[in-house]
Backbone atoms as SQL, in Angstrom:
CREATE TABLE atoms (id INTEGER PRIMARY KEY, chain TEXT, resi INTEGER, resn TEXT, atom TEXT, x REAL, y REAL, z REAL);
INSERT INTO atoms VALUES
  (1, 'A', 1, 'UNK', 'N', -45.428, -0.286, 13.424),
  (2, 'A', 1, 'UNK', 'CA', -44.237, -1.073, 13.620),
  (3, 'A', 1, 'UNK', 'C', -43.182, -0.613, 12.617),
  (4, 'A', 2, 'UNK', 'N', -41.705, -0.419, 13.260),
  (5, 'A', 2, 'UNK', 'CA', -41.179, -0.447, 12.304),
  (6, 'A', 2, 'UNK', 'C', -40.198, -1.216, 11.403),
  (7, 'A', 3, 'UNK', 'N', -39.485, -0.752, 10.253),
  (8, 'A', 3, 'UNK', 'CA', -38.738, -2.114, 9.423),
  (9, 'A', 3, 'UNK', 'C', -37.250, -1.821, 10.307),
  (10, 'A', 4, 'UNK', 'N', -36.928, -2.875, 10.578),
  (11, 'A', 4, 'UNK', 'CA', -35.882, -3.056, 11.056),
  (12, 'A', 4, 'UNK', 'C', -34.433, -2.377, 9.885),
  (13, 'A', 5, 'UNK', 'N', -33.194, -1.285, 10.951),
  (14, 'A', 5, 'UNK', 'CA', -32.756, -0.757, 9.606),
  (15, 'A', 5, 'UNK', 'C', -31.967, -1.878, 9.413),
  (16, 'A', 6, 'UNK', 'N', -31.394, -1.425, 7.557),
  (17, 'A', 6, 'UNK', 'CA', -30.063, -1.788, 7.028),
  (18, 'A', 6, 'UNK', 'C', -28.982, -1.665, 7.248),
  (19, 'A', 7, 'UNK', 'N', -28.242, -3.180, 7.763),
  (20, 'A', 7, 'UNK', 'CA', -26.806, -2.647, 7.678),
  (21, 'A', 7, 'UNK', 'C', -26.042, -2.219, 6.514),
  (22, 'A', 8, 'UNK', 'N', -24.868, -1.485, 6.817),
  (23, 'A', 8, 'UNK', 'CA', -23.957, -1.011, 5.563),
  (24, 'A', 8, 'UNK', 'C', -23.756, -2.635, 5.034),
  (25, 'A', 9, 'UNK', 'N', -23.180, -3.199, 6.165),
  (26, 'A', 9, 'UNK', 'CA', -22.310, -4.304, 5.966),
  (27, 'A', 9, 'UNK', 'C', -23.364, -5.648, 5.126),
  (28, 'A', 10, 'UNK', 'N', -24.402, -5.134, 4.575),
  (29, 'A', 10, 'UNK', 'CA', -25.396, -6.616, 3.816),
  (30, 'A', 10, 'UNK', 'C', -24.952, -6.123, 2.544),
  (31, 'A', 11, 'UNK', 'N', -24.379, -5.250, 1.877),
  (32, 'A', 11, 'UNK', 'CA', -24.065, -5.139, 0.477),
  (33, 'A', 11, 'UNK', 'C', -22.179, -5.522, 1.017),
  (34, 'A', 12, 'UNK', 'N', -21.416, -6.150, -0.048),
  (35, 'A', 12, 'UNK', 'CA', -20.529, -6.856, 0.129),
  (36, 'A', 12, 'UNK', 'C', -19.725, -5.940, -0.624),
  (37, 'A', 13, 'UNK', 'N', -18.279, -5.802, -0.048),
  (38, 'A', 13, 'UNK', 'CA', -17.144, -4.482, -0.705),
  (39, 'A', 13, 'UNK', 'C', -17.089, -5.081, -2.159),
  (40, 'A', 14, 'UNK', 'N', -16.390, -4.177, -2.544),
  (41, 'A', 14, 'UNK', 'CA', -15.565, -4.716, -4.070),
  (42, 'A', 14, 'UNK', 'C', -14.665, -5.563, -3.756),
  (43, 'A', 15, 'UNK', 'N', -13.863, -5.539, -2.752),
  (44, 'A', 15, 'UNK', 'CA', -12.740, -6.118, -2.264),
  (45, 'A', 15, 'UNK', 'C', -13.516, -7.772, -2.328),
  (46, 'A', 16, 'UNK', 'N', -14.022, -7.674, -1.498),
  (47, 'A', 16, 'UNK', 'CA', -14.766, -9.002, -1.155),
  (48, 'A', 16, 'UNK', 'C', -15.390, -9.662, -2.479),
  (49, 'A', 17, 'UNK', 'N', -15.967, -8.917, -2.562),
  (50, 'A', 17, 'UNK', 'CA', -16.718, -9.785, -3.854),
  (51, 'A', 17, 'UNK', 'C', -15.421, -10.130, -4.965),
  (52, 'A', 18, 'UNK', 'N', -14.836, -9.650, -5.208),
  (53, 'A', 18, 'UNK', 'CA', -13.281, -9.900, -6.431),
  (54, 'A', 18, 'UNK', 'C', -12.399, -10.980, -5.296),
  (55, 'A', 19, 'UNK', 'N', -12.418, -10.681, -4.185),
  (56, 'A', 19, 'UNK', 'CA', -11.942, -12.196, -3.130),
  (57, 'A', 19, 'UNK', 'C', -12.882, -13.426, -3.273),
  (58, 'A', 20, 'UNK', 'N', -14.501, -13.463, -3.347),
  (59, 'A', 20, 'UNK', 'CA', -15.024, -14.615, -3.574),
  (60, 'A', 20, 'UNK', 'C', -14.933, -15.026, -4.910),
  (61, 'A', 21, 'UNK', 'N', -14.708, -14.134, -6.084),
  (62, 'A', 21, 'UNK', 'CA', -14.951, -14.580, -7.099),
  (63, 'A', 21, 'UNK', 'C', -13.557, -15.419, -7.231),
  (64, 'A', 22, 'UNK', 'N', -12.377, -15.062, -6.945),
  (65, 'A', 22, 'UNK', 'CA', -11.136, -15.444, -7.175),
  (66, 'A', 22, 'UNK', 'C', -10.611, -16.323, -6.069),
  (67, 'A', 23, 'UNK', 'N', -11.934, -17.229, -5.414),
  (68, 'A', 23, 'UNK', 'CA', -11.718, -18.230, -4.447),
  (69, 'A', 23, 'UNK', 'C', -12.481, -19.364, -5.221),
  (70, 'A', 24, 'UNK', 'N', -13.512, -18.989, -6.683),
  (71, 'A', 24, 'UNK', 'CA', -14.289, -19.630, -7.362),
  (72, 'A', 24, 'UNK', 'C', -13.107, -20.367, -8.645),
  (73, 'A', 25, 'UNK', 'N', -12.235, -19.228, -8.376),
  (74, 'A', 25, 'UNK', 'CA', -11.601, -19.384, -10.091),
  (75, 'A', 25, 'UNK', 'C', -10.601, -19.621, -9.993),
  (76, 'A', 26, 'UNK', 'N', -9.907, -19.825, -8.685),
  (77, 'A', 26, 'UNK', 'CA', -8.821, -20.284, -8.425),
  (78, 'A', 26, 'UNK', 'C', -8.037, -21.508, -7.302),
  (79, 'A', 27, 'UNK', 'N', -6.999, -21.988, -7.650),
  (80, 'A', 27, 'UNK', 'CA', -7.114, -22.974, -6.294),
  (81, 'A', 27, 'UNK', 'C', -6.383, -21.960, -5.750),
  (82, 'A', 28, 'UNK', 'N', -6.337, -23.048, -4.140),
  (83, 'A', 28, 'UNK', 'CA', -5.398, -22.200, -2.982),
  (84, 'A', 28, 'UNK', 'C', -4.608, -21.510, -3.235),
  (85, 'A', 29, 'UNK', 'N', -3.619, -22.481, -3.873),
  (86, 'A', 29, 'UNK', 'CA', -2.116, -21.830, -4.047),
  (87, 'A', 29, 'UNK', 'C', -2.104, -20.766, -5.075),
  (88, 'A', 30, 'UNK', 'N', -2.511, -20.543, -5.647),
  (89, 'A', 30, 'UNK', 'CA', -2.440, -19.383, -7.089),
  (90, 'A', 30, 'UNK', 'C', -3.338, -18.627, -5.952),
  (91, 'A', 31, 'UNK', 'N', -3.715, -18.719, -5.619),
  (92, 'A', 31, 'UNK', 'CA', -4.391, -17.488, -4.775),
  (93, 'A', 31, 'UNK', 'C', -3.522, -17.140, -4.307),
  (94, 'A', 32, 'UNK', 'N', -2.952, -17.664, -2.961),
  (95, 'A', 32, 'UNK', 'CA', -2.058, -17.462, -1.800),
  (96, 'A', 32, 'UNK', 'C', -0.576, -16.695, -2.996),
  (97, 'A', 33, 'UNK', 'N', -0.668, -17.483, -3.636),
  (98, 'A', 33, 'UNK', 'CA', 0.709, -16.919, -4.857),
  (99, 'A', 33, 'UNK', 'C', 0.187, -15.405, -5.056),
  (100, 'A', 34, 'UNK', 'N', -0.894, -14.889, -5.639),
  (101, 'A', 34, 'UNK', 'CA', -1.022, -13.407, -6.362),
  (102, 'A', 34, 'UNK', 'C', -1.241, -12.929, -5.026),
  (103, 'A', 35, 'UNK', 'N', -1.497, -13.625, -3.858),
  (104, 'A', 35, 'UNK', 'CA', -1.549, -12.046, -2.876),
  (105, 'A', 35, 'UNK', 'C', -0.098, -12.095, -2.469),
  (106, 'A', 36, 'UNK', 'N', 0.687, -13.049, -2.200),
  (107, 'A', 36, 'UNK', 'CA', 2.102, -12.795, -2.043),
  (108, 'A', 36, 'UNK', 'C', 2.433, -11.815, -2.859),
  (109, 'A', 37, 'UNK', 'N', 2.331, -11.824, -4.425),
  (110, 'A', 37, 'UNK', 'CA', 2.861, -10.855, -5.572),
  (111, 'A', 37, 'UNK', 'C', 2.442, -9.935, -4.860),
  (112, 'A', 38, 'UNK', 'N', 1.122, -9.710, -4.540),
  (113, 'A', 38, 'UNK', 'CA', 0.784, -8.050, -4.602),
  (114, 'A', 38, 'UNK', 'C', 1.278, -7.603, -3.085),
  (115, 'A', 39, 'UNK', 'N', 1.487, -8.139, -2.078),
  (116, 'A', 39, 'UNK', 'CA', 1.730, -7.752, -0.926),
  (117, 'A', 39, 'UNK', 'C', 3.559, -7.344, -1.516),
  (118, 'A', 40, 'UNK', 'N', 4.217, -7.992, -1.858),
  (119, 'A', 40, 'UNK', 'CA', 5.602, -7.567, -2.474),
  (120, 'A', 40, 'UNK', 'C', 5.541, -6.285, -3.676),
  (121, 'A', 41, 'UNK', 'N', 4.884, -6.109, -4.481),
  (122, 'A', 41, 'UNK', 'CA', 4.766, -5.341, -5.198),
  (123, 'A', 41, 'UNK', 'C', 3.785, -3.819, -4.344),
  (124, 'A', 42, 'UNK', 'N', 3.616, -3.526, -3.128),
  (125, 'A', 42, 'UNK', 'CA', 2.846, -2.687, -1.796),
  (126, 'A', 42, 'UNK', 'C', 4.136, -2.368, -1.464),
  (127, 'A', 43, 'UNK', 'N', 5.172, -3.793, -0.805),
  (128, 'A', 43, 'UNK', 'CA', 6.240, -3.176, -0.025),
  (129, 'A', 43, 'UNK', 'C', 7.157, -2.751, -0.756),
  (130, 'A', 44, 'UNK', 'N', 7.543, -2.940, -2.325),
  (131, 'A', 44, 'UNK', 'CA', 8.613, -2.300, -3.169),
  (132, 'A', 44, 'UNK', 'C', 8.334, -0.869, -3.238),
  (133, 'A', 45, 'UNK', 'N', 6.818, -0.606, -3.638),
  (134, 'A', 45, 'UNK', 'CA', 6.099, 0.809, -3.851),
  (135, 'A', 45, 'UNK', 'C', 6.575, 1.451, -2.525),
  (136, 'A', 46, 'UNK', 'N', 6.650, 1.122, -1.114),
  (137, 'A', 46, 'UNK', 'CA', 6.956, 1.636, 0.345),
  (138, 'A', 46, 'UNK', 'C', 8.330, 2.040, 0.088),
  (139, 'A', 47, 'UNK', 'N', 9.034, 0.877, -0.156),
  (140, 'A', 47, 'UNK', 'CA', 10.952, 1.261, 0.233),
  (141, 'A', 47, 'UNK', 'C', 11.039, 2.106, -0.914),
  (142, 'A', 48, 'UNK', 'N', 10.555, 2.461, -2.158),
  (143, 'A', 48, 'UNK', 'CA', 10.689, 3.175, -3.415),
  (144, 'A', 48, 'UNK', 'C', 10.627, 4.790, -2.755),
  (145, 'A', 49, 'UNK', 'N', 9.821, 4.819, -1.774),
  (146, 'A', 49, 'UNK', 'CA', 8.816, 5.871, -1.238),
  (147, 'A', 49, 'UNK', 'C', 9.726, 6.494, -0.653),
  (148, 'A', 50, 'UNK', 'N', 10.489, 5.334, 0.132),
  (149, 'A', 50, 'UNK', 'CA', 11.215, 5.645, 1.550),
  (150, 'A', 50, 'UNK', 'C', 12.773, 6.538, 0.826),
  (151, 'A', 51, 'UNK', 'N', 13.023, 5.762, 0.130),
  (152, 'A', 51, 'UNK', 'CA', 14.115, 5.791, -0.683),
  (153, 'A', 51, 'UNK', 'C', 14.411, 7.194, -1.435),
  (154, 'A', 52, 'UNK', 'N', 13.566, 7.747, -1.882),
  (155, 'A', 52, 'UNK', 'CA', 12.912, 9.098, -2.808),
  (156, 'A', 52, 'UNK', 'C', 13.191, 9.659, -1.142),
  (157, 'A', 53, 'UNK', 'N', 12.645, 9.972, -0.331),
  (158, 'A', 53, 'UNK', 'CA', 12.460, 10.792, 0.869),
  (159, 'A', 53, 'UNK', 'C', 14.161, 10.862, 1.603),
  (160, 'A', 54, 'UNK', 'N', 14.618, 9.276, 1.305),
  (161, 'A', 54, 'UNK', 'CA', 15.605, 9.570, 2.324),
  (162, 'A', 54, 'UNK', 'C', 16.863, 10.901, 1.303),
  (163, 'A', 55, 'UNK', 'N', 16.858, 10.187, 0.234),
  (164, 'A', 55, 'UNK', 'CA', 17.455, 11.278, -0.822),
  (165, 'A', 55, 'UNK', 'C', 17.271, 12.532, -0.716),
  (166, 'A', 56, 'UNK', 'N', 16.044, 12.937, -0.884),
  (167, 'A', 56, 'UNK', 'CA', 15.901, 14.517, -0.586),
  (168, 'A', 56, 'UNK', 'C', 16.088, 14.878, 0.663),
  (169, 'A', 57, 'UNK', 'N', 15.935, 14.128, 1.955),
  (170, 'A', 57, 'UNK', 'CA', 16.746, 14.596, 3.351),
  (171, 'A', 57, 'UNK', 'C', 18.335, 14.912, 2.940),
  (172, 'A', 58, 'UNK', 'N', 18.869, 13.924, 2.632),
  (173, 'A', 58, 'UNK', 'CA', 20.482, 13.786, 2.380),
  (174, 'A', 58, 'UNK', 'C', 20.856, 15.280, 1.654),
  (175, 'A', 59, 'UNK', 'N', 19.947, 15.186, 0.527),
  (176, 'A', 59, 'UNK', 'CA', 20.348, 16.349, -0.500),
  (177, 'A', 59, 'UNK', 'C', 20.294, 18.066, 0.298),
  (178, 'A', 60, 'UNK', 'N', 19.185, 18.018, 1.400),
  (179, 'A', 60, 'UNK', 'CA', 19.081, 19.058, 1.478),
  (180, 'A', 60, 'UNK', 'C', 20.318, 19.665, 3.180),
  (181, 'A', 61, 'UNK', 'N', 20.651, 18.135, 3.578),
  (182, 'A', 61, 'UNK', 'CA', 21.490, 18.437, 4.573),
  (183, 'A', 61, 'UNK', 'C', 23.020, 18.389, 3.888),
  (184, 'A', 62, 'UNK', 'N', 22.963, 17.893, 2.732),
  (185, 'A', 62, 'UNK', 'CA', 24.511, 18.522, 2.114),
  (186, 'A', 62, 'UNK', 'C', 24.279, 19.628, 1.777),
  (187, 'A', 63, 'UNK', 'N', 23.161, 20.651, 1.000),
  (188, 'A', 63, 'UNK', 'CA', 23.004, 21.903, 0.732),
  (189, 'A', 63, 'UNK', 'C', 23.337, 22.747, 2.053),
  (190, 'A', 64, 'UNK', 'N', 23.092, 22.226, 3.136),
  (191, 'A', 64, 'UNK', 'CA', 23.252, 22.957, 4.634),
  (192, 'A', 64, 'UNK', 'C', 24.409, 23.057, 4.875),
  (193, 'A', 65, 'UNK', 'N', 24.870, 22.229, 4.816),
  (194, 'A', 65, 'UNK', 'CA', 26.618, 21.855, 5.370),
  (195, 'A', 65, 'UNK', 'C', 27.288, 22.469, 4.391),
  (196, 'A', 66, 'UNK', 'N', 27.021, 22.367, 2.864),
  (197, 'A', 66, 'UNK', 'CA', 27.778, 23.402, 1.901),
  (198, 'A', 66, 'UNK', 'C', 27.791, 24.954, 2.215),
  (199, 'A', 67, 'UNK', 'N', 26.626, 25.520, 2.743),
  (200, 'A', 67, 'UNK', 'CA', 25.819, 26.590, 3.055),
  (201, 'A', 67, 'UNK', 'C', 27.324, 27.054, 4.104),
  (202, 'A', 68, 'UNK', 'N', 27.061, 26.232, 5.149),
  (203, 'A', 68, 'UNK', 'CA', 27.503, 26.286, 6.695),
  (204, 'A', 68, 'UNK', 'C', 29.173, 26.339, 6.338),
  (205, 'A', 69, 'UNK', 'N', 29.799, 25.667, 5.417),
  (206, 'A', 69, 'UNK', 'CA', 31.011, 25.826, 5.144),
  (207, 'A', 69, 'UNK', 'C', 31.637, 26.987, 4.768),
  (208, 'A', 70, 'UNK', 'N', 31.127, 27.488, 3.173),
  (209, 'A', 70, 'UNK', 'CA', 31.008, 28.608, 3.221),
  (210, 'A', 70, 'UNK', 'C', 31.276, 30.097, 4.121),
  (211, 'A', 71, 'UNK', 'N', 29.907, 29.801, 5.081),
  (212, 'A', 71, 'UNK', 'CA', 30.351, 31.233, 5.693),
  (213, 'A', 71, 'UNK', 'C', 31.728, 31.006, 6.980),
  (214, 'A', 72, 'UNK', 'N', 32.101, 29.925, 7.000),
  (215, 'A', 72, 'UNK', 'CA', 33.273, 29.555, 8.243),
  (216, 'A', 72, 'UNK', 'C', 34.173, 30.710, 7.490);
């Protein structure tokens, strides 16, 4: 007979386990509060991202158009 296998899912993430512990140590609202923080402090890191990218597009289509002037 054999042992029935193991799921991945019977050992619990890091994620999870630092979510139960901080459902032990905290009330609702201070919870619901630090994931607000961190979900805002995800999307600042995004538009920061976006922001850096849109710049170097801009920069390199004025280098073009300077380029393109030039040889007129």
């Amino acid at each position: 007979m054999q042992a029935a296998p193991v799921r991945a899912t019977a050992i619990p993430s890091f994620t999870s386990a630092l979510r139960a512990v901080e459902s032990l140590l905290m009330s609702g609202g201070q919870r619901t509060a630090r994931r607000n923080a961190w979900t805002s402090v995800l999307e600042d890191r995004r538009r920061a991202k976006d922001r850096v990218e849109a710049e170097r597009v801009l920069g390199q289509a004025a280098q073009a158009g300077q380029s393109a002037s030039v040889r007129l």
